[in-house]
C-alpha positions as CSV (number, residue, x, y, z in Angstrom):
1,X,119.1,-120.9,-96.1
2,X,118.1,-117.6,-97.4
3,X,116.1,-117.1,-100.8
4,X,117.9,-115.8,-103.6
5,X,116.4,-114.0,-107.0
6,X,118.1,-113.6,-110.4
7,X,116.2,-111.5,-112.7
8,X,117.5,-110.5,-116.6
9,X,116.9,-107.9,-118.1
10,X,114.8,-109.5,-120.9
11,X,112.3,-109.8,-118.3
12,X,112.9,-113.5,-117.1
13,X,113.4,-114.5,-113.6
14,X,114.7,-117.5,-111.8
15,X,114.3,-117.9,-107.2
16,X,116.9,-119.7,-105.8
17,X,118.4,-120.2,-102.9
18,X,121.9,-117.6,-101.4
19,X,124.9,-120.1,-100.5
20,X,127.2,-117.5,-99.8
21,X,126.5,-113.8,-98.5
22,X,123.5,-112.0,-98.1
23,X,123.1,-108.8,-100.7
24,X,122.7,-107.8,-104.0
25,X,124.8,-107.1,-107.6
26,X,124.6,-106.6,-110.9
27,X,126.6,-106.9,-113.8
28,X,126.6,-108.6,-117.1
29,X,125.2,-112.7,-117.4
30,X,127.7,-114.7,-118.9
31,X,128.2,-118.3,-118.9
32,X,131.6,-120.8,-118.4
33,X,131.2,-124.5,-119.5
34,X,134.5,-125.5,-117.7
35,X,133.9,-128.7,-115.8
36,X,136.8,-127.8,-112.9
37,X,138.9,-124.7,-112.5
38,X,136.2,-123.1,-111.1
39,X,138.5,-121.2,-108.3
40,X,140.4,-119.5,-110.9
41,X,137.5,-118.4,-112.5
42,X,136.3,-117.0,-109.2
43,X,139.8,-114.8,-109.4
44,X,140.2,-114.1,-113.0
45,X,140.1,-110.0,-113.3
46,X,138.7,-110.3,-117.1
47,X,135.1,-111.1,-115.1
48,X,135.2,-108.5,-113.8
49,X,131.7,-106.4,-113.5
50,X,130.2,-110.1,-114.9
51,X,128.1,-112.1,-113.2
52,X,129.5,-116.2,-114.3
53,X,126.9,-119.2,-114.9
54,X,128.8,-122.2,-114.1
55,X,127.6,-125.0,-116.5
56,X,128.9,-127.9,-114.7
57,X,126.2,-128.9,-112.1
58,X,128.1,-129.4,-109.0
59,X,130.8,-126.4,-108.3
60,X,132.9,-127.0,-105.0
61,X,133.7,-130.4,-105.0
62,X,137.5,-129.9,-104.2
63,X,137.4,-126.8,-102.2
64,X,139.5,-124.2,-102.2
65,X,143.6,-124.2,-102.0
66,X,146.3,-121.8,-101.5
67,X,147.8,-122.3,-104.9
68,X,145.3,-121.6,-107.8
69,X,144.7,-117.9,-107.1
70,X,144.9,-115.9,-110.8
71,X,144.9,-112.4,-108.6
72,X,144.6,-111.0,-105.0
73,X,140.7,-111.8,-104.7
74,X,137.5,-112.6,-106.6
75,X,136.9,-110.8,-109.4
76,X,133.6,-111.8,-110.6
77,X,130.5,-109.7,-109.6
78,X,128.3,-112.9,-108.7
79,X,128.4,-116.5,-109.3
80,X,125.5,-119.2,-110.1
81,X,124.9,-122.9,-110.4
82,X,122.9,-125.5,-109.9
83,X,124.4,-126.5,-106.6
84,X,127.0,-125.8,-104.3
85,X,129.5,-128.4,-102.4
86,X,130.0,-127.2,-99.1
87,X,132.4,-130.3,-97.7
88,X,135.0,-130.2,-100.1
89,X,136.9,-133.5,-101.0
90,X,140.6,-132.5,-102.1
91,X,144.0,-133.2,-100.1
92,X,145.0,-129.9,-101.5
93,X,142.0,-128.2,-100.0
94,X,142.6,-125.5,-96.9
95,X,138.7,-124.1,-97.3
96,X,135.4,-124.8,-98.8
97,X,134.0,-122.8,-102.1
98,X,131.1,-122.0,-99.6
99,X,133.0,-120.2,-97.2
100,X,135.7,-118.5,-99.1
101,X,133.0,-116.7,-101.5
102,X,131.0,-115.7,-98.0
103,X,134.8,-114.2,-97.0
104,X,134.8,-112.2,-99.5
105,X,131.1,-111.0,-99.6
106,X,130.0,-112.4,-103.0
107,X,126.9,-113.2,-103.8
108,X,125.9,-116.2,-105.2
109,X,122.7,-118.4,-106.2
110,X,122.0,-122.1,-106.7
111,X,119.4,-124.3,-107.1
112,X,118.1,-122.3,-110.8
113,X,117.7,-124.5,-113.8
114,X,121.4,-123.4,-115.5
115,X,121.2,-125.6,-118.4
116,X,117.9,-123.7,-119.4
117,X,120.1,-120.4,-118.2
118,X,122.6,-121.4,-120.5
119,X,120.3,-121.9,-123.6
120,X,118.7,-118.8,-122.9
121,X,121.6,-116.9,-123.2
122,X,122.9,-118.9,-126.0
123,X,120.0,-117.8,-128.2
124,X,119.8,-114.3,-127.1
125,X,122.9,-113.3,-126.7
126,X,124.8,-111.9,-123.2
127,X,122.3,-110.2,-121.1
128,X,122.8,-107.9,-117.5
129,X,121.5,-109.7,-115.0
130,X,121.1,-108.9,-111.1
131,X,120.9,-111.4,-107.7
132,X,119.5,-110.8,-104.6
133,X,118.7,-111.7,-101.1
134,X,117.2,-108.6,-100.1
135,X,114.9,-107.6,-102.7
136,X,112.2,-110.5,-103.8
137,X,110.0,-108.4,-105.9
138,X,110.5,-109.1,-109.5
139,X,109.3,-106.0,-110.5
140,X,111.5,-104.1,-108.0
141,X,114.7,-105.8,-109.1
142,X,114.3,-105.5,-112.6
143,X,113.4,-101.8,-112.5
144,X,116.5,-101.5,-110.8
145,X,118.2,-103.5,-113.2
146,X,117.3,-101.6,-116.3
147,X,118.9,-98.2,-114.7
148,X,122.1,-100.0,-114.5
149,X,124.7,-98.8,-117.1
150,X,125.9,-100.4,-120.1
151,X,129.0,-102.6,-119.1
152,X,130.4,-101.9,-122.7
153,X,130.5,-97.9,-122.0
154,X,132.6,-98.7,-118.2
155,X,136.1,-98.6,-118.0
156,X,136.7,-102.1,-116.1
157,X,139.6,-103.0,-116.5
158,X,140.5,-99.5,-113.7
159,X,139.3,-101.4,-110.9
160,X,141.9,-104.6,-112.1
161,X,145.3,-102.6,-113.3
162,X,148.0,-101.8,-110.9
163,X,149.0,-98.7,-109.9
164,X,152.5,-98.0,-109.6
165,X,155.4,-99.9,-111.6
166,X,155.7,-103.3,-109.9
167,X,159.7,-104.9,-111.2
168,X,160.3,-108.1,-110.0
169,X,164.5,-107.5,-110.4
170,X,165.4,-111.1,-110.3
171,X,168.2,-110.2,-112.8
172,X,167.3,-112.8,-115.5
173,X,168.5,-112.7,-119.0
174,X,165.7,-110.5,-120.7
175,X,163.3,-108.5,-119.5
176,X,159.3,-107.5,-120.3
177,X,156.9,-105.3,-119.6
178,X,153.8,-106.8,-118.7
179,X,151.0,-104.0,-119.5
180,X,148.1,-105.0,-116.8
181,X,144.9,-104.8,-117.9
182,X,143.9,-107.5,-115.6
183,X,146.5,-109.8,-115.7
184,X,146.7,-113.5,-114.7
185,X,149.3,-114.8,-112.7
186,X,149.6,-117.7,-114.7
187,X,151.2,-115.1,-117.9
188,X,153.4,-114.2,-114.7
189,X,154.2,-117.9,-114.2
190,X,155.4,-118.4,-117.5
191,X,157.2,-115.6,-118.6
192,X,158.7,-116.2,-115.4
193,X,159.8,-120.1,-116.6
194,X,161.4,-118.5,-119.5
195,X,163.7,-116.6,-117.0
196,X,161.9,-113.1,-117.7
197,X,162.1,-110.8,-115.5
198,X,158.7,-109.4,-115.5
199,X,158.0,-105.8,-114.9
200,X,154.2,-104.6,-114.5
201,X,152.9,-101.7,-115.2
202,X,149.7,-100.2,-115.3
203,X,147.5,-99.7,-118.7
204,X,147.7,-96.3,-118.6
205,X,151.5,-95.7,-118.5
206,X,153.0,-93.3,-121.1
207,X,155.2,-94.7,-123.5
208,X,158.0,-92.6,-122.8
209,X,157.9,-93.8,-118.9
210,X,157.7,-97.6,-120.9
211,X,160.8,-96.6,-122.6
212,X,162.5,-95.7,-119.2
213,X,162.1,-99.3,-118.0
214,X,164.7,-100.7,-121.5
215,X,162.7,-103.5,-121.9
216,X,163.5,-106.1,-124.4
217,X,159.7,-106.8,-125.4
218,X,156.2,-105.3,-124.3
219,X,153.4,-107.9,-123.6
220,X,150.0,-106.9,-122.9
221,X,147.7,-109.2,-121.1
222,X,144.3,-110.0,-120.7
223,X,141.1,-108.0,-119.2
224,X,137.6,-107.1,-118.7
225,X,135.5,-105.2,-120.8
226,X,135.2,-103.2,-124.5
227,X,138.5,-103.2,-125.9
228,X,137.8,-100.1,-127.9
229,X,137.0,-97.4,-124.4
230,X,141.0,-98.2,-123.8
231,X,142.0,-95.1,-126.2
232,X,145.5,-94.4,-123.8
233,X,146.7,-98.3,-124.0
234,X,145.8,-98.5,-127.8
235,X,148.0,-95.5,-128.2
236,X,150.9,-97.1,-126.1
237,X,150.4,-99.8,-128.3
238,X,150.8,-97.7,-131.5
239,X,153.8,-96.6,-130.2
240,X,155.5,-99.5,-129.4
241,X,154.9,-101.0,-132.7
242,X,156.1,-98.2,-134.7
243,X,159.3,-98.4,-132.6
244,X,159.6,-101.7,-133.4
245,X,159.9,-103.0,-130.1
246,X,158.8,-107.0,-129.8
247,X,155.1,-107.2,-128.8
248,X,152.7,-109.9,-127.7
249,X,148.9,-110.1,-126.6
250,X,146.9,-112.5,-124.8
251,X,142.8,-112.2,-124.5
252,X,142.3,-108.1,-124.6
253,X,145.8,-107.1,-125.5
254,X,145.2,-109.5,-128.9
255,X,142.4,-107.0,-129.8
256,X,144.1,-103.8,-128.6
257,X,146.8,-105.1,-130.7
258,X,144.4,-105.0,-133.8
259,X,142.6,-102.1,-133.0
260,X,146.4,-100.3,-132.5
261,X,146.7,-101.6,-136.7
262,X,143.5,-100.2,-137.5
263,X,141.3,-103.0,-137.2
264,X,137.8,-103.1,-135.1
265,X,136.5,-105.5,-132.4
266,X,132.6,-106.2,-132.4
267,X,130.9,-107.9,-129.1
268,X,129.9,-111.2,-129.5
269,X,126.5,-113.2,-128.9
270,X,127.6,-115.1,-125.8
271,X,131.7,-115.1,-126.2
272,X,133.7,-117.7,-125.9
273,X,134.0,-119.2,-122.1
274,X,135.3,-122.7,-121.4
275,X,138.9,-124.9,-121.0
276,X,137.8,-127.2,-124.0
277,X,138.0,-125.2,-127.1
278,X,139.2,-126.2,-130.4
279,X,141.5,-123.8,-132.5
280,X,143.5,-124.5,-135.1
281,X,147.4,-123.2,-135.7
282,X,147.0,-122.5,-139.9
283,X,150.9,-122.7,-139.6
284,X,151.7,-126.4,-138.1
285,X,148.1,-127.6,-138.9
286,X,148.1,-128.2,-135.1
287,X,144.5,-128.9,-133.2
288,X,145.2,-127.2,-130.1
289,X,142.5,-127.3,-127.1
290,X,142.4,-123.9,-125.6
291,X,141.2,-122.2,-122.5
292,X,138.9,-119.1,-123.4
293,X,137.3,-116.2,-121.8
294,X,136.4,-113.3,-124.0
295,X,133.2,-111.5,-125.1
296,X,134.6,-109.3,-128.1
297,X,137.0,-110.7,-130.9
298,X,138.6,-109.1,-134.0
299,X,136.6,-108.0,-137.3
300,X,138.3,-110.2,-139.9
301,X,137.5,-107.3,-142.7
302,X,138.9,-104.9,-140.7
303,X,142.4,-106.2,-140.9
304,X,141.5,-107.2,-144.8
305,X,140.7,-110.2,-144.3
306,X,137.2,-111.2,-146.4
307,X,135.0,-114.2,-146.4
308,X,135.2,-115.4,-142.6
309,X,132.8,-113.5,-140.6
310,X,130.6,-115.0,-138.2
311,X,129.1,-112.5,-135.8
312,X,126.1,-114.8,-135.1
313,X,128.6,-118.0,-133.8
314,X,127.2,-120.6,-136.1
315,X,128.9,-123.4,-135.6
316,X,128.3,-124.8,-139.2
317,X,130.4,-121.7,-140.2
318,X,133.4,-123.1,-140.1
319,X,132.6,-126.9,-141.6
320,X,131.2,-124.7,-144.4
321,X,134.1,-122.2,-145.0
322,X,137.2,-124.6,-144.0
323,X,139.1,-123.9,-147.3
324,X,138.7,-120.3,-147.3
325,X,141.3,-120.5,-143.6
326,X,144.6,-121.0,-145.4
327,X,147.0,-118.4,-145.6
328,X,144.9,-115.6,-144.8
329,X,146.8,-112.6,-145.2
330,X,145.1,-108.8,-144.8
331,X,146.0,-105.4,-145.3
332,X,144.7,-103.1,-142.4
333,X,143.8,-99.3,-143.2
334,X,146.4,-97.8,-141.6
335,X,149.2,-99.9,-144.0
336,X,149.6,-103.1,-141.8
337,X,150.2,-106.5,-143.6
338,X,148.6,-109.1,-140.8
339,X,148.2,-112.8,-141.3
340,X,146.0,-114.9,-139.3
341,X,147.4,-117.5,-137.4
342,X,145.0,-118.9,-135.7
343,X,140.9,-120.0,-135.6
344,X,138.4,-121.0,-133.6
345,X,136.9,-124.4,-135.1
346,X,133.8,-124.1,-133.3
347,X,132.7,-121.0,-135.4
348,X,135.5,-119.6,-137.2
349,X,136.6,-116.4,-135.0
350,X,139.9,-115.2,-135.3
351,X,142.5,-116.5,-132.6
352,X,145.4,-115.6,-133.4
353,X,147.6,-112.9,-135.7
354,X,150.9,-111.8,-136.4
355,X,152.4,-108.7,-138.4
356,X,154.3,-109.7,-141.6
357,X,156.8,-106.7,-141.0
358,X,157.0,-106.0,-137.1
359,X,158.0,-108.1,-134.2
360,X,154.1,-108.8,-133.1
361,X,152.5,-112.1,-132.5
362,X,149.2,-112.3,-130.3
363,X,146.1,-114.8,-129.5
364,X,142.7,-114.8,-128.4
365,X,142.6,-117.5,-126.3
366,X,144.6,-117.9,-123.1
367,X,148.1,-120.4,-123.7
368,X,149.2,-120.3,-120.1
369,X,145.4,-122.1,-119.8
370,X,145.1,-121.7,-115.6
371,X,143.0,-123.7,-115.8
372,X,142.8,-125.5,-118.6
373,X,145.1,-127.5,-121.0
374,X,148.4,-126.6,-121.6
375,X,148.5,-127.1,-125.3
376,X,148.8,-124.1,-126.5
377,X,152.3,-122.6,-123.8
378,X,154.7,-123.0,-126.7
379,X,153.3,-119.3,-127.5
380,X,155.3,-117.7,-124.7
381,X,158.8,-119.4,-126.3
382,X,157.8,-118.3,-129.8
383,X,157.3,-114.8,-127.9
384,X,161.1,-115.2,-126.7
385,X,161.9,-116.1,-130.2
386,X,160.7,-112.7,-131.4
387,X,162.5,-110.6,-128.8
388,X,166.0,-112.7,-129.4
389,X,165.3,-112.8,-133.4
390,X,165.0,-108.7,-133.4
């Protein structure tokens, strides 16, 4: 077994020990607190250019399968925990973690203290981090690391979008335009069960070519990366809404969605990555447990919304401010009435809004879960609802 470094750029560094291929990357450190789920993690495109800190101690247990796939390959720049399982344990299991991140030439460390990982990132914030097999010198690697670009300046979601116009002409009764900005297959899956036929196209499609496809409602999915770079899909977005055509967002295409109104998105300490997170619908009173991976949110006082800012992710923030939560409505610069729908009770973020005079509903967090709980899929029928309410 080969040595493994992980250096950050504030200077700390961890030896470990390579479990998968031999190499180096770098990208941003984030952390995921999901105790299974870890192979659609492995191939969810909104990681992409991130290296992921698994907080569960033992990643691999059930292998690999042929079902769980969120995209055509790993997505994540580099993966670490504590330790590996290379004999996986699952009936459903056709290969080991081990093998299938070697298979696709990931690099990967374990044996670092994670929980300390964790906490350190925690209190500083997200850092960029880099592993590798090759070079051992701190001092080599971490030069190297601080001449790496800022993730936030990168367009990442290019290297996750299709192409071309992908239709998948099952003649259902209504039909959507899925705008890829990394897309799950698990939004796939359940447009799908709602007998969509889903149409994909890439983030940088012109509306009027959007407009060709006579679409009944425009959703726009999830991704990697600073929402705000995306200056073409925010102004697709625009466009949709001012013709009126029903709109939906999930993860990233919730904050293109409000930066499309005139809001702003800010970067958060050390986002919000897990399968157990608490947010609560402010219309049925509802506790759902959501599945979340995100780095930026929405700026509540953008969207006129006062009181409920929390850019620090104090937990106490939202224990402190609960009454202030009800029936939040804003006005947004550019003349849009938005009400929030949703919040994080862990620190308050905004997780959810819909337009008081347009056909738009969208959420931070990720309702077709994959993996994760399935609380929170009644947000693809109130979708439908909007498209057959128009």
């Amino acid at each position: 077994m080969n040595k493994a470094l992980l250096v950050l750029e504030d200077g700390s560094y961890f030896y470990g020990n390579s479990f998968a291929s031999d190499g180096e990357t770098f990208g941003e450190l984030v952390f995921n607190t999901a105790m299974t789920g870890y192979q659609e993690v492995l191939t969810d495109p909104s990681y992409n250019g991130q290296i992921v800190v698994m907080s569960y101690p033992e990643i691999g247990i059930y292998g690999i399968n042929d079902e769980d796939f969120e995209s055509n390959g790993i997505k994540v720049a580099g993966f670490v925990v504590y330790r590996s399982v290379k004999d996986p344990s699952n009936y459903r299991s056709t290969k080991s973690f081990v093998d299938y991140l070697k298979e696709n030439n990931i690099v990967a460390i374990e044996g670092v203290d994670t929980r300390m990982l964790i906490k350190k990132i925690r209190d500083r914030g997200v850092v960029k981090g880099a592993i590798s097999t090759k070079d051992l010198s701190v001092d080599s690697l971490f030069k190297r690391l601080k001449q790496q670009n800022d993730l936030d300046s990168i367009d990442l979601v290019k290297g996750v979008s299709v192409d071309t116009v992908k239709n998948s002409q099952n003649n259902s009764e209504w039909r959507v335009a899925l705008v890829d900005c990394g897309s799950k297959e698990g939004i796939i899956r359940e447009l799908k069960k709602l007998n969509a036929d889903v149409i994909t196209v890439p983030y940088t499609i012109d509306f009027e070519d959007l407009k060709k496809l006579n679409v009944d409602g425009v959703f726009i999915s999830n991704g990697p990366g600073n929402p705000a770079i995306l200056k073409k899909t925010i102004l697709l977005v625009r466009n949709v809404l001012e013709n009126r055509i029903p709109l939906a967002g999930i993860c990233l295409g919730h904050q293109l969605i409000a930066l499309a109104i005139g809001g702003k998105t800010y970067k958060m300490k050390f986002g919000h990555r897990g399968i157990n997170h608490p947010v609560k619908d402010l219309e049925t009173q509802k506790i759902l447990i959501t599945t979340h991976n995100h780095g930026f949110a929405v700026d509540p006082e953008s969207i006129g919304i006062y009181g409920m800012t929390n850019k620090e992710q104090n937990p106490d923030f939202v224990f402190n401010n609960i009454d202030k939560f009800k029936d939040l409505i804003g006005m947004t610069s550019e003349g849009f009435r938005v009400k929030i729908t949703h919040i994080s009770l862990n620190d308050g973020t905004i997780e959810g809004i819909k337009l008081l005079d347009y056909p738009v509903l969208c959420v931070q967090y990720h309702p077709e879960a994959s993996p994760g709980p399935h609380d929170a899929k009644e947000f693809f029928r109130d979708f439908l609802k909007t498209v057959f309410s128009r």
